[in-house]
Each structure stands twice: as C-alpha cells, then as structure tokens.
N, C-alpha and C positions, 0 to 999 in steps of 0.2 A: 785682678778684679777692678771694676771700676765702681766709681760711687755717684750717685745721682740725690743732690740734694738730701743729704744725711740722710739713706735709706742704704739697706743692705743691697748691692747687686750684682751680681757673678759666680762663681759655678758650686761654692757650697754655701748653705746655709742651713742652721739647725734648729727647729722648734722649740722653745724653751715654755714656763709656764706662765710667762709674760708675753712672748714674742719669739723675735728669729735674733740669733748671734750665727755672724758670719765667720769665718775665719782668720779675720785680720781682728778681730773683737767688735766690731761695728753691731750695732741692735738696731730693729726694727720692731718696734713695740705694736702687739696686735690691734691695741686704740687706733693708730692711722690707717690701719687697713679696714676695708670695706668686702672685697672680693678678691677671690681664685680661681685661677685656672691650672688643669694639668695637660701637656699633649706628650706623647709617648715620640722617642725620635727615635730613629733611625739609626742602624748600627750595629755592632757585635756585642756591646753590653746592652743589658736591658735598663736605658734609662727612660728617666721624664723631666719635661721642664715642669717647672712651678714659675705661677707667672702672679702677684698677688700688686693689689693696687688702691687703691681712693678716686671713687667718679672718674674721670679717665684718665688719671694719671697711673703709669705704671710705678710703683715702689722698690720694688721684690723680684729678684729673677735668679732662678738659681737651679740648678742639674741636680737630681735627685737617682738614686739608686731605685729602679721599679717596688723594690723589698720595703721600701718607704714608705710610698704613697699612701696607705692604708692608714699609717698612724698621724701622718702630716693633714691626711686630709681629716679627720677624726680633730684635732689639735686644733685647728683650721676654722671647722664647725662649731666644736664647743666656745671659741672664743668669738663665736658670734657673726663670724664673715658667712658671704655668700656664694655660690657657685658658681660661676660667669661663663657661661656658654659660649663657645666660638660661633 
C-alpha cells in the first residue's frame, strides 16, 4: 500500500465510526473527507473501487468487495460526504 500525505491508500480499507483504518492501522478520519466515488471493475471477483477525497484532492482509494458497497456507502452518507459523479 501506499501512503499519500497521512491518508489511507490501497487496496483495503474499513469504515469505522469515525473514519476508515487501513490495514497497516493508518485512519482517515471522515472530517477530511468531502466526497465519494464507486466504479465497479472488472474481473472474476465482484469488486469496486472507493475513490473518497477533499476538493480535488484524492485521500482514500481502496478495493472493496461488491457485498460492501451498500453499508460503506450508507457510512459514507451518514457522515456527511457527497456523491461525486464521474
């Protein structure tokens, strides 16, 4: 995984009820984020990216399980972000 100015980014990350913890323990606290995105990719597993950010900076990038997205984007919502359209 890589890190981008103390933000969570790379292929897991998990909603908590602050924020996202990555798997190396890194947080991304929902206060810095502003917006989300999901795009569904390509593959034999049903995945999606989560793409989540602040004005145009990207934060958050991470591979999610399709099974996910339902409660991430719910999580997402409730804490106030937006939905950023492609």
């Amino acid at each position: 995984m890589a890190r981008g100015r103390g933000a969570a980014c790379g292929a897991r990350a998990v909603p908590g009820p602050a924020g996202f913890l990555d798997s190396l323990g890194r947080r991304t606290p929902f206060s810095r984020l502003e917006w989300f995105s999901f795009q569904r990719e390509q593959g034999d597993l049903p995945r999606v990216r989560l793409q989540a950010g602040q004005g145009t900076r990207l934060l958050l990038a991470a591979r999610l399980d399709s099974s996910e997205e339902a409660a991430v984007r719910a999580a997402l919502l409730g804490a106030g972000l937006t939905v950023r359209r492609r």
